[in-house]
KETOR-758086 format. One line per field, with one value per residue (C-alpha): residue number from 1; y, x, z. Coordinates in nm, 4 decimals, decimal comma, m for minus. Layout:
BEGIN
pos: c(NUM | ...)
north: c(Y | ...)
east: c(X | ...)
up: c(Z | ...)
//
This chain:
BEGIN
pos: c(1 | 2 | 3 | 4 | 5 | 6 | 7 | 8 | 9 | 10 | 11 | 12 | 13 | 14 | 15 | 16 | 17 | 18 | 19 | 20 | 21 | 22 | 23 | 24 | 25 | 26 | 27 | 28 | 29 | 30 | 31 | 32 | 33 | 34 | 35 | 36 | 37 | 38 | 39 | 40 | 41 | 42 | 43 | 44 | 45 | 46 | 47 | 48 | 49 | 50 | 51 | 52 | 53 | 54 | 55 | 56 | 57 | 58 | 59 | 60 | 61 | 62 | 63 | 64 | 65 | 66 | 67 | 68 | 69 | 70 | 71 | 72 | 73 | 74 | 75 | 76 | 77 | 78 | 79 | 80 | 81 | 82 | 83 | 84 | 85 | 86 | 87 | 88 | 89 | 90 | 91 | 92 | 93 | 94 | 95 | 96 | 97 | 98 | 99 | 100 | 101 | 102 | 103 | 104 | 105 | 106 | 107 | 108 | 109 | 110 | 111 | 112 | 113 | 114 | 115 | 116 | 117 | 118 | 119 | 120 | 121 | 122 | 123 | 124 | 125 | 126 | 127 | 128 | 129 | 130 | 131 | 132 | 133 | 134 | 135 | 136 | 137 | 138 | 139 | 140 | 141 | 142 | 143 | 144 | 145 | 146 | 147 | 148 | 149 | 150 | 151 | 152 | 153 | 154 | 155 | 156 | 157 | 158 | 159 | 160 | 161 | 162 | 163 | 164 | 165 | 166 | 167 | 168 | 169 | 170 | 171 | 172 | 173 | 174 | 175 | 176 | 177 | 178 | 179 | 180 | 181 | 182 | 183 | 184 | 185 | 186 | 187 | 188 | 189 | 190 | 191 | 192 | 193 | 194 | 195 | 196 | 197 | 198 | 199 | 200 | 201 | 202 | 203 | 204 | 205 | 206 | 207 | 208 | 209 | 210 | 211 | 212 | 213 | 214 | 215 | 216 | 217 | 218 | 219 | 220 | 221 | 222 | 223 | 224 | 225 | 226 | 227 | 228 | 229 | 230 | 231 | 232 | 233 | 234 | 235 | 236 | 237 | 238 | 239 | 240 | 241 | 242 | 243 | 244 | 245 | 246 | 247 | 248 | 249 | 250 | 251 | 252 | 253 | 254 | 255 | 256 | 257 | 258 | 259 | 260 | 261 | 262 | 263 | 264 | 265 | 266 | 267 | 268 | 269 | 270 | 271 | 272 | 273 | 274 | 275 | 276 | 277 | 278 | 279 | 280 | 281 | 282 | 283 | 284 | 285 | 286 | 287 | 288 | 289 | 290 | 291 | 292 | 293 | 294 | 295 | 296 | 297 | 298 | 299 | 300 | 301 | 302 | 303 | 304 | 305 | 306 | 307 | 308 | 309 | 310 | 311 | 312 | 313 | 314 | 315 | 316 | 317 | 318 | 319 | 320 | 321 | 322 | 323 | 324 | 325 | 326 | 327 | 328 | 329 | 330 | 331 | 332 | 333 | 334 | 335 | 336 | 337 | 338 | 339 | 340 | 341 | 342 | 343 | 344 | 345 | 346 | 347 | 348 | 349 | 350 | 351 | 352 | 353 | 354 | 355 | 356 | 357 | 358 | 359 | 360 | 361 | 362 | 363 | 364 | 365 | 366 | 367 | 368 | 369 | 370 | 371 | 372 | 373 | 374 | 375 | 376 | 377 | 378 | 379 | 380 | 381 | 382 | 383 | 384 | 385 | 386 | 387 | 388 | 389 | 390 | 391 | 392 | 393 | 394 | 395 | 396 | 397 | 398 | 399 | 400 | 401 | 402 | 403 | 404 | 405 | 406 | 407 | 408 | 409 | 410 | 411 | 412 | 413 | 414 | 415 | 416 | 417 | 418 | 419 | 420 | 421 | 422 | 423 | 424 | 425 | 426 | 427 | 428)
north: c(3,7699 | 4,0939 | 4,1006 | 4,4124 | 4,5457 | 4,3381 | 4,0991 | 3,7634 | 3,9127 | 4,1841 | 3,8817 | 3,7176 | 4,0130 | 4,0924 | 3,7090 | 3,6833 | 4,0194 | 3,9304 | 3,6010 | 3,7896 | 4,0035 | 3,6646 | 3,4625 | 3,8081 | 3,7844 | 3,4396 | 3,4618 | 3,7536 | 3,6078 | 3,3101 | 3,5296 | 3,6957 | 3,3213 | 3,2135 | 3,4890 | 3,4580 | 3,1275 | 3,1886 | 3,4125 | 3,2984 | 3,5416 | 3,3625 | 2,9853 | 3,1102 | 3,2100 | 2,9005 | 2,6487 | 2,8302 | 2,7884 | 2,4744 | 2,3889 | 2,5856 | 2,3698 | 2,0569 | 2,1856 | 2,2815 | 1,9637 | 1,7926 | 2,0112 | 1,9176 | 2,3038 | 2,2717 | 1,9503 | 2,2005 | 2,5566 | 2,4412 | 2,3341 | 2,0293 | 2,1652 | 2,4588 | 2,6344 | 2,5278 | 2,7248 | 2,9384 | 2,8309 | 2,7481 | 2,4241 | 2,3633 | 2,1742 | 2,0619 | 1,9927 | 2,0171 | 2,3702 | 2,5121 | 2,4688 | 2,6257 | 2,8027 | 2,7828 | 3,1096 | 3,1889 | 3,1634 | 3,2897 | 3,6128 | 3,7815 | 4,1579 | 4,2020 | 3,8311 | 3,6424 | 3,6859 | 3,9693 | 4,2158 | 3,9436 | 3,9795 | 3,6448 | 3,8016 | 3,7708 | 3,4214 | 3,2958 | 3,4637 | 3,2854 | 2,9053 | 2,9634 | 3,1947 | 3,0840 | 3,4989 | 3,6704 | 3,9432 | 4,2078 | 4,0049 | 3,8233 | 3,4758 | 3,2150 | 2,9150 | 2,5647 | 2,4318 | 2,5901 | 2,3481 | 2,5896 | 2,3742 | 2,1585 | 2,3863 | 2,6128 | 2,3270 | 2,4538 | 2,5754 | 2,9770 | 2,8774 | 2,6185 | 2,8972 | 3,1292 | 2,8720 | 2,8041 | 3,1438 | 3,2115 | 2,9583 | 3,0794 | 3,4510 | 3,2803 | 3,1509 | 3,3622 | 3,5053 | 3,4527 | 3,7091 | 3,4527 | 3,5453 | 3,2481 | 3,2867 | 3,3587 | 3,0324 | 2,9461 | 2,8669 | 2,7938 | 2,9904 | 3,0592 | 2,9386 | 3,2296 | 3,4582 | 3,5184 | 3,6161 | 3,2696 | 3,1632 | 3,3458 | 3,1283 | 2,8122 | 2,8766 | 2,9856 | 2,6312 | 2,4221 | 2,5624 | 2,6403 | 2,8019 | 2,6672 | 2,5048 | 2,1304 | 2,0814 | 1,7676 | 1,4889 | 1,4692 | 1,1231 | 0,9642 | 0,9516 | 1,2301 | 1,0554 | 1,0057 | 1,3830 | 1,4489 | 1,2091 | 1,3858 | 1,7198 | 1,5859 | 1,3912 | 1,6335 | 1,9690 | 1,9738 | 1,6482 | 1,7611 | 1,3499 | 1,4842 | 1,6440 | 1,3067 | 1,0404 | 1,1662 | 1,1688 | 1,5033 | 1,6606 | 1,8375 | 2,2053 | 2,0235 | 2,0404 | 1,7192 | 1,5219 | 1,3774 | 1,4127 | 1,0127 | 0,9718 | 0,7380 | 0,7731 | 0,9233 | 0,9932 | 1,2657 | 1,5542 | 1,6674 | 1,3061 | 0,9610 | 0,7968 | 0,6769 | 0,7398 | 0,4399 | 0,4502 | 0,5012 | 0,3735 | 0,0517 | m0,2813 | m0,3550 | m0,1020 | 0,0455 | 0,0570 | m0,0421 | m0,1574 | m0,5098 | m0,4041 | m0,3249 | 0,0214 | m0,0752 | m0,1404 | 0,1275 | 0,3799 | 0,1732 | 0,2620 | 0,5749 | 0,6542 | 0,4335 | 0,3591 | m0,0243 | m0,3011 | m0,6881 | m0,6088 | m0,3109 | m0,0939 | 0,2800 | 0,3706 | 0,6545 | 0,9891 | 0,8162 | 0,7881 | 1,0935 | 1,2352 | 0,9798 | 1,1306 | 1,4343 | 1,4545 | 1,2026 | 1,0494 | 1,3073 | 1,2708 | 1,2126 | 0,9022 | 1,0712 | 1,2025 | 0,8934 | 0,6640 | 0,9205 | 0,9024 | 0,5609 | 0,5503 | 0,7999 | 0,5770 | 0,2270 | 0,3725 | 0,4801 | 0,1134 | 0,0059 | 0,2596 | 0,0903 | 0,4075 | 0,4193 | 0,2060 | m0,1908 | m0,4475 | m0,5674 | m0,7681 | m1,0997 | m1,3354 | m1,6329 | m1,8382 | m1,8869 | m1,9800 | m2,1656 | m1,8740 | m1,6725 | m1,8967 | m1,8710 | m1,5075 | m1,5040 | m1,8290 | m1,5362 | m1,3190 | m1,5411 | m1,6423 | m1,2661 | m1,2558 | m1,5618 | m1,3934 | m1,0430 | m1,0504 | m1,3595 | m1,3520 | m1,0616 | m1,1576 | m1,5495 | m1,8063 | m1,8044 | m1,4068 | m1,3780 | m1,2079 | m1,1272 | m1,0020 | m0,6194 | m0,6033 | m0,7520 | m0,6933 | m0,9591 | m0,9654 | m1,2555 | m1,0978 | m0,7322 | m0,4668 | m0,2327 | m0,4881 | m0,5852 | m0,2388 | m0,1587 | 0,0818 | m0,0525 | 0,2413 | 0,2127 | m0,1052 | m0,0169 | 0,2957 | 0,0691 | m0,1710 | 0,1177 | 0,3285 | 0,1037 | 0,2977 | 0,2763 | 0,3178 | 0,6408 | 0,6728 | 0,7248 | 0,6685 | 0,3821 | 0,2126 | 0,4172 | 0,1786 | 0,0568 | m0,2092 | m0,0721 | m0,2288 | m0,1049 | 0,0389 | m0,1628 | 0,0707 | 0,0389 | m0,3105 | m0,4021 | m0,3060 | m0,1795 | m0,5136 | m0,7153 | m0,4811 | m0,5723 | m0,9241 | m0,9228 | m0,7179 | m0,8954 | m1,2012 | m1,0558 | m0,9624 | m1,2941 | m1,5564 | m1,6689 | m1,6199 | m1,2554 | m1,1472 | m0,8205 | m0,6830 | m0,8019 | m0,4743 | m0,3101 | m0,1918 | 0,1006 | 0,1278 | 0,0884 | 0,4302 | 0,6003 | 0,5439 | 0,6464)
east: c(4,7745 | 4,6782 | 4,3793 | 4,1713 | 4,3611 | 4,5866 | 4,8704 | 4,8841 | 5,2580 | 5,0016 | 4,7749 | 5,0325 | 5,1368 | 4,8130 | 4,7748 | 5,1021 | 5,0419 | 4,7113 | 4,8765 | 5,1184 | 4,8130 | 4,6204 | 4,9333 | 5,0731 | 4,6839 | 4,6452 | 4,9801 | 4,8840 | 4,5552 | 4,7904 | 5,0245 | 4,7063 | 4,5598 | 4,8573 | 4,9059 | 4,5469 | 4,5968 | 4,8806 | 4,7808 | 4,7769 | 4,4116 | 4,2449 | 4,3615 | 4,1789 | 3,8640 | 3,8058 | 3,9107 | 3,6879 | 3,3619 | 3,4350 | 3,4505 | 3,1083 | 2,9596 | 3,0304 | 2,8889 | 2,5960 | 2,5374 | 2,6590 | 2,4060 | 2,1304 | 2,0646 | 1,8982 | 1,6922 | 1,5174 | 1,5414 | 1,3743 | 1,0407 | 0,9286 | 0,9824 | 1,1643 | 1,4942 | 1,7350 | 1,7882 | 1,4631 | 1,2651 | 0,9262 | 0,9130 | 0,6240 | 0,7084 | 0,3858 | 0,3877 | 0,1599 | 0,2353 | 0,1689 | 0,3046 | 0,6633 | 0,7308 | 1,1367 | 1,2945 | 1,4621 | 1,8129 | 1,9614 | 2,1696 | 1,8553 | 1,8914 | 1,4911 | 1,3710 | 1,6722 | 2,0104 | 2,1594 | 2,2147 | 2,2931 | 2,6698 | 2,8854 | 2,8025 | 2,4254 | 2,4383 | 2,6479 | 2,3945 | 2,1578 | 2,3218 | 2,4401 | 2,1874 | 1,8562 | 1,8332 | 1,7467 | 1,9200 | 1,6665 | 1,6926 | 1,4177 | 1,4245 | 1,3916 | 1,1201 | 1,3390 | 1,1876 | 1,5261 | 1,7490 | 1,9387 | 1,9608 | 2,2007 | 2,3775 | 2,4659 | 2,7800 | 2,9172 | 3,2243 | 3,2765 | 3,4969 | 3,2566 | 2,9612 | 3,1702 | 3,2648 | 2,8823 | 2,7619 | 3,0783 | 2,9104 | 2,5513 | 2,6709 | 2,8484 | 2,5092 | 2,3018 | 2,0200 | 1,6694 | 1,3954 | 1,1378 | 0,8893 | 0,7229 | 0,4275 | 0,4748 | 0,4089 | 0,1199 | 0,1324 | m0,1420 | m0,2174 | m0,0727 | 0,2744 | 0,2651 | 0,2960 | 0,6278 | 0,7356 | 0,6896 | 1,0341 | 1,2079 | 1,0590 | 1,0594 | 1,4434 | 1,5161 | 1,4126 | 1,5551 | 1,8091 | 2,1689 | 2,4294 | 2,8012 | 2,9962 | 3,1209 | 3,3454 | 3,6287 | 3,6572 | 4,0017 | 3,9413 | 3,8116 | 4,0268 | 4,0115 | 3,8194 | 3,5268 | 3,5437 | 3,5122 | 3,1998 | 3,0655 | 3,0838 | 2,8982 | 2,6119 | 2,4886 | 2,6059 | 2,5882 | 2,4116 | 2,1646 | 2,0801 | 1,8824 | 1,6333 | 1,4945 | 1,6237 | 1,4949 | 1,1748 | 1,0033 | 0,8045 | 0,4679 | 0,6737 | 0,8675 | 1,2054 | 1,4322 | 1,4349 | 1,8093 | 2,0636 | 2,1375 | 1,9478 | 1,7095 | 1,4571 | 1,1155 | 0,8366 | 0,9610 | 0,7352 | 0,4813 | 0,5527 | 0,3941 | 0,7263 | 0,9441 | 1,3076 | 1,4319 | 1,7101 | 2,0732 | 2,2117 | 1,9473 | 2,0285 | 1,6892 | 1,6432 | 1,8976 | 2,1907 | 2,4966 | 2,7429 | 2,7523 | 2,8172 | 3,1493 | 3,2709 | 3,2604 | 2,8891 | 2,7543 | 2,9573 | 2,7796 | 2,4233 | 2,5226 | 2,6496 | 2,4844 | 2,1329 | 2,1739 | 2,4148 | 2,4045 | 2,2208 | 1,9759 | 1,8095 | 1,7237 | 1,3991 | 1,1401 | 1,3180 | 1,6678 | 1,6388 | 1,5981 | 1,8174 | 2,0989 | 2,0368 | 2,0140 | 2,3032 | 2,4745 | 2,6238 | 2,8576 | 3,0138 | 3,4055 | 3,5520 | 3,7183 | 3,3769 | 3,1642 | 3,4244 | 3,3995 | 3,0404 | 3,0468 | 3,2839 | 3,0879 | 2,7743 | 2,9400 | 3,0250 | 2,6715 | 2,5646 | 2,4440 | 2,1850 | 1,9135 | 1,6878 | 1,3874 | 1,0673 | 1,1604 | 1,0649 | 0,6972 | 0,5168 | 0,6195 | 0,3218 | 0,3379 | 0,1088 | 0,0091 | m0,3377 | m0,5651 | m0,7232 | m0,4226 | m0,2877 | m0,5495 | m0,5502 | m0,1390 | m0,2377 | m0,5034 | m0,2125 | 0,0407 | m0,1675 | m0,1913 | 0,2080 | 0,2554 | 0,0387 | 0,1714 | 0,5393 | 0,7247 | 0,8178 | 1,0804 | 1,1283 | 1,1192 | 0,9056 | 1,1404 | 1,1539 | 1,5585 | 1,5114 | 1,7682 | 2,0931 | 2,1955 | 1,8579 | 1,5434 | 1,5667 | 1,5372 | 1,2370 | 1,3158 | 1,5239 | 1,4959 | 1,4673 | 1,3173 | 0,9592 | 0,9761 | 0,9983 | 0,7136 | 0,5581 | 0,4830 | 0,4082 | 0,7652 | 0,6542 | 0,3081 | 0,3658 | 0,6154 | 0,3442 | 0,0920 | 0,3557 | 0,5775 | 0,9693 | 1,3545 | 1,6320 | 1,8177 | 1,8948 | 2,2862 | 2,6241 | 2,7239 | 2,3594 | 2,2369 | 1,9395 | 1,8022 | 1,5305 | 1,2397 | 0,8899 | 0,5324 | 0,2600 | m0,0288 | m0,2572 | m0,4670 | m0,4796 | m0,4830 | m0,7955 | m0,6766 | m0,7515 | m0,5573 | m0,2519 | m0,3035 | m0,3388 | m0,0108 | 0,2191 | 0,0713 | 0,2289 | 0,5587 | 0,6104 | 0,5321 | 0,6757 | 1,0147 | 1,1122 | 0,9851 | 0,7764 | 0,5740 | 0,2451 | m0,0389 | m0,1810 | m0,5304 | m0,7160 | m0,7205 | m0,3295 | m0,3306 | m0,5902 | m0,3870 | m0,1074 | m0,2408)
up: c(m5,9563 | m5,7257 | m5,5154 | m5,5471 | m5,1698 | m5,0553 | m5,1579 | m5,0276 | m4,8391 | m4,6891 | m4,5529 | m4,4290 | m4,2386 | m4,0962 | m3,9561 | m3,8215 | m3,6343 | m3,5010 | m3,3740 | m3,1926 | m2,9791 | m2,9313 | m2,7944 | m2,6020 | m2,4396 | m2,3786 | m2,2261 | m1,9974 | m1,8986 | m1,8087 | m1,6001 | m1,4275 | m1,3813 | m1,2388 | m1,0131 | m0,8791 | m0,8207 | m0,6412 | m0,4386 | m0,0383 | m0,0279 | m0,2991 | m0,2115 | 0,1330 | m0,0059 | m0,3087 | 0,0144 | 0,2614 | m0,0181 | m0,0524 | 0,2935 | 0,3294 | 0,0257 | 0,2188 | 0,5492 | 0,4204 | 0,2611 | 0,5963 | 0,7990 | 0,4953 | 0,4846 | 0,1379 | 0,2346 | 0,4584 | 0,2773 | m0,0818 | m0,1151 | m0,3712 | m0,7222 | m0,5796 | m0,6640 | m0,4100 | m0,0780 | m0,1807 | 0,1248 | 0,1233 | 0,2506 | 0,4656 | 0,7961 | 0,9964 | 1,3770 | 1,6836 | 1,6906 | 1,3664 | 1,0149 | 1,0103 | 0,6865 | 0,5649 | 0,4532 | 0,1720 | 0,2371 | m0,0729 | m0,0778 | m0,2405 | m0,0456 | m0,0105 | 0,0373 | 0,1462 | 0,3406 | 0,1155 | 0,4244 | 0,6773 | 0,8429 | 0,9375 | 1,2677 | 1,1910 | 1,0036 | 1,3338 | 1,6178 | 1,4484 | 1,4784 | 1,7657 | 1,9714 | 1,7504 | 1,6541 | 1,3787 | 1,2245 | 1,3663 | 1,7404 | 1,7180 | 1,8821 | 1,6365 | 1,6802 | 1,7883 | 1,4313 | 1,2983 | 1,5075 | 1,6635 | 1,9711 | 1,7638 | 1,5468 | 1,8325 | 1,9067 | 1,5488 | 1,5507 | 1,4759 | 1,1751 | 1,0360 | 1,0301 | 0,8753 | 0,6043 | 0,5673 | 0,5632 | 0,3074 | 0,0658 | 0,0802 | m0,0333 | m0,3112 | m0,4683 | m0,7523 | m0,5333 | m0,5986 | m0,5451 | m0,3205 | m0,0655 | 0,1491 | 0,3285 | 0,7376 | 0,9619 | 1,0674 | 1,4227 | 1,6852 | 2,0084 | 2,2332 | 2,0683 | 1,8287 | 2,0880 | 2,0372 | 2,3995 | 2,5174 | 2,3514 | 2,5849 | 2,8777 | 2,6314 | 2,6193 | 2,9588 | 3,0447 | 2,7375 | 2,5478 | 2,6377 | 2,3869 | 2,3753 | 2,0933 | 2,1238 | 2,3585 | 2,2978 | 2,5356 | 2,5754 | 2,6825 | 2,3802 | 2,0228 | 1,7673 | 1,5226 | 1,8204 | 1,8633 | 1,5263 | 1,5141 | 1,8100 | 1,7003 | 1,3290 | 1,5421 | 1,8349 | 1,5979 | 1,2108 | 1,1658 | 1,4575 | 1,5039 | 1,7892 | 1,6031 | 1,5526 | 1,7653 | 2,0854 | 2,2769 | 2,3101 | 2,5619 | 2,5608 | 2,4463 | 2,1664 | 2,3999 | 2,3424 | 2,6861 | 2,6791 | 2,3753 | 2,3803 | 2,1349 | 2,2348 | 1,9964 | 1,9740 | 1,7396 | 1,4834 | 1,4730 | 1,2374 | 1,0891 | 1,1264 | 1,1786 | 1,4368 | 1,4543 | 1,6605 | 1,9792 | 1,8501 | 2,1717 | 2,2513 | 2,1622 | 2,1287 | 1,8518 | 1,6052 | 1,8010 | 1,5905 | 1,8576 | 1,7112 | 1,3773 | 1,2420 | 1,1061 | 0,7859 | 0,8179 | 1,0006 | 0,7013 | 0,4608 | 0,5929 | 0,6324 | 0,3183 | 0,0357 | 0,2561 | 0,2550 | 0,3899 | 0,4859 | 0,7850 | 0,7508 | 0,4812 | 0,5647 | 0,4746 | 0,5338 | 0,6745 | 0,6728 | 0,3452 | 0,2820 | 0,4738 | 0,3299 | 0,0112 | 0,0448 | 0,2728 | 0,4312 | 0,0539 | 0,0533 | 0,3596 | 0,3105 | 0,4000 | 0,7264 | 0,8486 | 0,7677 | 0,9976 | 1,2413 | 1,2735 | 1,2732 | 1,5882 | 1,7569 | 1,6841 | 1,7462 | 2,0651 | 2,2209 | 2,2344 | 2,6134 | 2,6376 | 2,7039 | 2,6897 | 2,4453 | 2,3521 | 2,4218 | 2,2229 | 2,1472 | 2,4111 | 2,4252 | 2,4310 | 2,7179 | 2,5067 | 2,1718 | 2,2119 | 1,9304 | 1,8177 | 1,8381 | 1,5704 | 1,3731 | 1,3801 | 1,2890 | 1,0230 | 0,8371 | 0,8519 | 0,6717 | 0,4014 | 0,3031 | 0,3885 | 0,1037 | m0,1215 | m0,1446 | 0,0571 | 0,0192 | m0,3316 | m0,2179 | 0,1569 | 0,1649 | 0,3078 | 0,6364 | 0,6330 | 0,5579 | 0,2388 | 0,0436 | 0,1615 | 0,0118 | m0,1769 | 0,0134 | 0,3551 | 0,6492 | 0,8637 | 1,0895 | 1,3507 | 1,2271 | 1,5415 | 1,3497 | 1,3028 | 1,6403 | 1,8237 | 2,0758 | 1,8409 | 1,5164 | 1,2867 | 1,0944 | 0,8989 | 0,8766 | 0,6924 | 0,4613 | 0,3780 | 0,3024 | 0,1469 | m0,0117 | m0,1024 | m0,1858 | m0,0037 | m0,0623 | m0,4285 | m0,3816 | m0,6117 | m0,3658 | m0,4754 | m0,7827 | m0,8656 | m0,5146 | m0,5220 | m0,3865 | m0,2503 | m0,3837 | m0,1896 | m0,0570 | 0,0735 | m0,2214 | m0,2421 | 0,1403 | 0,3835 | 0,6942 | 0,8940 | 0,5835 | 0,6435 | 1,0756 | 1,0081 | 0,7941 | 1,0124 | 1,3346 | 1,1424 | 1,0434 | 1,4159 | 1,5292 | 1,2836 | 1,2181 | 1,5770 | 1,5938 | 1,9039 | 1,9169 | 2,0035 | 1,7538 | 1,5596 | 1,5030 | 1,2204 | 1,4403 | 1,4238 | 1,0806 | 1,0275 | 1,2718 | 1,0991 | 0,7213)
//
C-alpha cells in the first residue's frame, strides 16, 4: 500500500536525515559548550560572579538594599535614626533608577571613599567606614555580581533627614574628624585564618556598625567592639570582647561557628538583630570563613570595655523579697513551662537564664523587648524549625513585665538592677 505522497522508504529517508542535522547540532552546540567552558576568560568571569554572590551575601548587601515585600536589591528600605530616616537605593543595574551607568571605579570610590558616582559624599548610614578595609578585588567581584542581576526600574523616596545634618557640607567636617580610608592591613603576627577573620569582622561583616558605642555625631568611639545601643533601634548589641557580656573567649570554635551560622548552640541563642542578620547572611558563610571569624572573635576576649554587669544588691531586704516573690509568681505562671523552675531551660532549644550575660547586663532592654516581643532564632538550614517564644505585651501590663524581669535578673544566682514600669514604656 502507497500513501497519497510518500512511501514509507521516503519517510524513512526524511527521519534519518533530520536525525543527522539534530545530532550534527547538538554536537556543535556541544563543541561550542565545551569550548566556552574551556575557555581561561570565561572560567574568570562565572568564578569572579560567584565570588561576588557570596560577598554580597557576606556584606548582607540585600538585607539592607530591599525593603519588606520588596524585590531584592531594589532599595527602599527605610532606616530610622536620630538623624533622619535614611532611605536605601536601588542597587540594581537599572540605567535610570539604579547602578546601570556606575563603573567598578564608581562602585569601589564608593566602599572605599563613602562617594557617589557624581562625588557626592555619602551619609555614614551606608557603612562605608567599614567597607572601606575591602579589598580592591573583593569590590570588583561584588560590583561584578550586581551588573549580572535583571534590573528593576525603582525609584525610592530621598531621606528624610533633620537640620542641620541635611546640610550636606557638614560631612566633609563629620569625616575630617572620623573617618579614615585604607583597606585591611594583615598582622603578620597573628595566623592566616585570624587575618582572614579580621578582614570579615571590621570590613565586609562591618561588626562595628553595631557593637560599638556611638557618640553624639553617630561616629563609632573604638572598633573593639565593645558594644553600644544600635541606632534607630531599641536594642542593644552587647561587648564582643567583655567577659561580662558576649565575649566568646571561653567557648570553643566549634561553638562560636555554631551561633554564628545556625543562630543557636548549648550555650546561647541569637535573637533580635542577630537573628536577623544570621539569616540573612551569616548561614552562608563557608566553613573556612565561619572558623575564621570565630578565631578572630575567640581572640578579642579580655576587653573589659562596655556596660558591666547589673548592680549587685548588698542586701536583700524584706520588702525587696517581696517585690522579687510578686515577680516569680508571674515567672511560674507564664515562663517556666519553657525555662524551668531553676532557670536552666533547655539545652539547644529553651535557653538558660540562670547564669546568662545577656539578662544580667547593666542595661536591660534586650530581654525586655523579648518578653514584649516574643521571637525565633534565625530560621537557618543548620536549625530549619527553631523554637520560638510568644509575645507578652498584650497579656503583661508594663509593671507585670518589671516585676518578672526584675526576678529573672535576680533569681537562680543572677544579680542585676531591679526594672521600672518606666523601662518597660521606654522600651515598647
Amino acid at each position: 500500500m502507497r500513501y497519497p505522497i510518500f512511501s514509507i522508504s521516503h519517510w524513512k529517508c526524511a527521519a534519518l536525515w533530520w536525525g543527522g542535522v539534530v545530532s550534527l547540532a547538538f554536537v556543535s552546540l556541544t563543541l561550542v559548550a565545551d569550548a566556552i567552558a574551556n575557555d581561561p576568560e570565561y572560567a574568570r568571569e562565572a568564578q569572579q560572579l560567584t565570588r561576588g554572590a557570596y560577598l554580597t551575601r557576606v556584606g548582607n548587601c540585600m538585607g539592607c538594599h530591599t525593603a519588606k515585600g520588596g524585590q531584592p536589591f531594589t532599595g527602599g528600605r527605610r532606616l530610622s535614626t536620630s538623624f533622619g530616616i535614611f532611605v536605601t537605593p536601588n542597587i540594581t543595574p537599572d540605567k535610570e533608577t539604579g547602578i546601570g551607568l556606575w563603573s567598578e571605579e564608581d562602585f569601589w570610590q564608593a566602599l572605599h571613599q563613602g562617594k557617589s558616582r557624581d562625588g557626592r559624599l555619602l551619609y555614614p548610614a551606608f557603612p562605608y567606614t567599614e567597607y572601606t578595609k575591602v579589598t580592591r578585588h573583593d569590590a570588583n567581584a561584588m560590583f561584578a555580581y550586581l551588573q549580572s542581576l535583571p534590573p528593576v526600574s525603582q525609584s525610592n523616596p530621598p531621606n528624610d533627614i533633620f537640620f542641620p545634618y541635611n546640610f550636606r557640607p557638614l560631612l566633609a567636617v563629620w569625616r575630617a574628624l572620623y573617618f579614615k580610608a585604607g583597606t585591611y592591613e594583615p598582622d603578620q603576627s597573628q595566623s592566616e585564618a585570624w587575618n582572614r577573620g579580621a578582614y570579615l569582622v571590621q570590613g565586609l561583616g562591618h561588626c562595628n556598625a553595631c557593637h560599638t558605642t556611638r557618640n553624639r555625631f553617630g561616629a563609632s568611639q573604638d572598633d573593639a567592639l565593645t558594644g553600644g545601643q544600635i541606632m534607630g533601634m531599641n536594642w542593644y548589641a552587647p561587648s564582643l570582647s567583655s567577659k561580662s557580656e558576649a565575649s566568646s573567649g571561653e567557648w570553643t570554635i566549634e561553638e562560636i561557628t555554631a551561633l554564628l551560622t545556625t543562630g543557636i548552640n548549648q550555650r546561647a541563642v541569637a535573637s533580635g538583630p542577630m537573628a536577623t542578620v544570621i539569616r540573612q547572611s551569616l548561614q552562608y558563610l563557608s566553613s573556612e570563613d565561619a572558623h575564621a571569624m570565630a578565631v578572630y572573635l575567640k581572640s578579642l576576649s579580655g576587653n573589659e570595655g562596655g556596660h558591666k554587669l547589673g548592680i549587685r544588691f548588698p542586701v536583700m531586704t524584706g520588702s525587696l523579697l517581696k517585690h522579687l516573690d510578686r515577680g516569680g509568681q508571674l515567672y511560674e505562671q507564664y515562663c517556666q513551662t519553657c525555662h524551668g523552675a531553676d532557670g536552666k531551660g533547655t539545652p539547644g532549644i529553651y535557653p538558660a537564664l540562670a547564669g546568662n550575660r545577656s539578662v544580667m547586663m547593666n542595661s536591660p532592654v534586650n530581654i525586655i523587648r523579648s518578653v514584649l516581643n516574643g521571637g525565633y532564632p534565625a530560621t537557618t538550614a543548620g536549625n530549619p524549625r527553631p523554637y520560638g517564644m510568644p509575645p507578652f505585651q498584650q497579656i503583661l501590663r508594663n509593671e507585670e513585665v518589671a516585676l518578672v524581669v526584675s526576678y529573672i535578673r535576680n533569681s537562680w544566682g543572677n544579680r542585676g538592677s531591679l526594672v521600672t514600669a518606666v523601662d518597660v514604656d521606654l522600651a515598647r
